[in-house]
N, C-alpha and C positions, 0 to 999 in steps of 0.2 A: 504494500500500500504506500503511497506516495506524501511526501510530507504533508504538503496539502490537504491531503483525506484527514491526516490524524489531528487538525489542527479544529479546536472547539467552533463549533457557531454560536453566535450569541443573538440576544433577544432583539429584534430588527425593529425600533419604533418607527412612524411615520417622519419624525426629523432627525431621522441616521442618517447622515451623508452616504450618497453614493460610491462607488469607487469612484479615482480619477485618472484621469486617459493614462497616465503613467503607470497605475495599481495594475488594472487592465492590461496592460503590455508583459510587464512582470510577472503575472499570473495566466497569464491565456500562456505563456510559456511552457508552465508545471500540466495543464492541461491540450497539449496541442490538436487534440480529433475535434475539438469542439471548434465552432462555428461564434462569431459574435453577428447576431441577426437584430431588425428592428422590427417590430410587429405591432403597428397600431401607435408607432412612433416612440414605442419603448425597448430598451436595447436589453434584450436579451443571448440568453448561451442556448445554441442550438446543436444537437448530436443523433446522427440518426445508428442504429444499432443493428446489423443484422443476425437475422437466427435463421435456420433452416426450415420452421414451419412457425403457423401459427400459435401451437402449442408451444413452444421455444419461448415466442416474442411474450406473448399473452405470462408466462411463468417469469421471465426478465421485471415485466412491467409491474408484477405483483411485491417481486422485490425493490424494484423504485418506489412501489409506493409504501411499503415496509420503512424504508429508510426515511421515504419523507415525514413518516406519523411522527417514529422518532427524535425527528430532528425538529418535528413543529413548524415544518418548510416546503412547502409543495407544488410541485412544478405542474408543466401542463405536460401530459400525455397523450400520444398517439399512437393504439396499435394496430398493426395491418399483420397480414398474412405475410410472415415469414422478416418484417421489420417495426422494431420501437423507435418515435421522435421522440427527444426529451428535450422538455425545453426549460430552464431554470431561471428566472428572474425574482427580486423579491417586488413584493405586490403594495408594499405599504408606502414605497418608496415611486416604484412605474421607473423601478432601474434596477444598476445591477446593484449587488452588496459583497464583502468578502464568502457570504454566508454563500452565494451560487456557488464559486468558484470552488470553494469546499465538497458541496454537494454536488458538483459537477465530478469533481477526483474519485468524490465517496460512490458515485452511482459508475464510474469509469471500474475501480476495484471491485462491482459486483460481478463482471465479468469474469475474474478469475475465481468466484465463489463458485460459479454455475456449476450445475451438479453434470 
């Protein structure tokens, strides 16, 4: 697991600063498969994941969303036949936060759990 994954998220109020374009650089780093997307003019981390069927992807996405309860942080999901998007932004803010990027590492590391 990546230092990033191991590193705490903390409680994300609506006047949390966002990352800044600098954070952002430094961290899309630790996580390179992801994607930085805008969607409705908020900039979100986009990764799409594939699995070999839909039972694969639908079993990944159960684990995303495993991880999100725990973390109190929840992304938007999409699953298709044989692929999951994952998309992480925090919601309080309509940006990014350290808290994606973590959770971006943390759902990357579910990969090597899959059974």
């Amino acid at each position: 697991m990546s230092q990033l994954a191991q590193q705490p998220c903390e409680a994300c109020r609506s006047d949390a600063p966002p990352v800044s374009e600098q954070e952002i650089k430094t961290l899309q780093r630790e996580i390179p498969e992801w994607s930085l997307v805008q969607r409705d003019g908020i900039p979100q981390l986009e990764r799409v994941f594939a699995f070999r069927n839909f039972k694969q992807a639908l079993a990944f996405t159960n684990q995303v969303g495993d991880l999100a309860e725990q973390a109190g942080h929840h992304p938007a999901l999409l699953t298709e036949w044989g692929k999951v998007t994952v998309f992480w932004w925090t919601h309080a803010i309509n940006g990014l936060h350290k808290n994606d990027f973590i959770l971006a590492a943390r759902t990357d590391a579910l990969l090597t759990q899959a059974p």
